[in-house]
NUFI-870566 format. One record per residue (C-alpha): x, y, z. Coordinates in pm, whole numbers, plus 50000, padded with zeros to 5 digits. Layout:
// residues N
XYZ/...
// end
This chain:
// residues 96
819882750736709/821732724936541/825312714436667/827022725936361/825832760936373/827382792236575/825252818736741/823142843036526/825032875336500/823022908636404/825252917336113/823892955236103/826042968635784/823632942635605/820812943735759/820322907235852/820292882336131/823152853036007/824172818236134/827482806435950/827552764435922/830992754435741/830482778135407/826942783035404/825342811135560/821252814135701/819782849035730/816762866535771/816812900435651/815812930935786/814462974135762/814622991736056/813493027536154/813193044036464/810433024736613/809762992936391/812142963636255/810142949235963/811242910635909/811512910635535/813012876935436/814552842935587/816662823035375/818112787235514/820532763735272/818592734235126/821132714535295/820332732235669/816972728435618/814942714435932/817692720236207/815452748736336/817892771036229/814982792236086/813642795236407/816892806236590/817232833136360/813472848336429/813962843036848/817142866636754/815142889536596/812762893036819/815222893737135/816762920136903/813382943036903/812212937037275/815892951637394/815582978037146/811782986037224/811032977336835/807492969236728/808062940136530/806702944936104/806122903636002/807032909135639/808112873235594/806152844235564/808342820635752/808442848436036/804382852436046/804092817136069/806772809836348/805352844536557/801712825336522/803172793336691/804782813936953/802262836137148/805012851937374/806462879037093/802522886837072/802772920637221/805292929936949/803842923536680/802522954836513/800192959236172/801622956135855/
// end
């Protein structure tokens, strides 16, 4: 993660994963139920773009769902991509 970022925080009343840089907040947003935590949308400022805070924010995630014993839903396009680069969250990742 960049230097000028602090650690992804699971802010739960809003259902999204958030890294605050100066004013400018990165989140990808989230549904959960019981068993599943579908990854619904990633949003990174223009001006954060390629600090791999995107990336951060999904290894949250799925950190997130393998405590929780979530199947993890790869609503997101950013998220489907990064999970096919990364084989080790395979197991988690359920059918949508």
């Amino acid at each position: 993660m960049a230097n000028n970022t602090d650690q992804v925080i699971n802010n739960a009343e809003q259902y999204r994963f958030e890294v605050e840089s100066g004013s400018l907040t990165s989140r990808l947003d989230y549904r959960r139920d019981r068993t599943t935590i579908a990854l619904v949308h990633t949003e990174v400022p223009e001006e954060l773009q390629g600090q791999g805070i995107g990336g951060e924010l999904v290894q949250a995630a799925m950190k997130h769902a393998r405590e929780k014993g979530l199947k993890v839903l790869p609503y997101c396009p950013f998220v489907a991509a990064y999970l096919g680069r990364h084989s080790e969250w395979n197991d988690m990742v359920g059918e949508i």
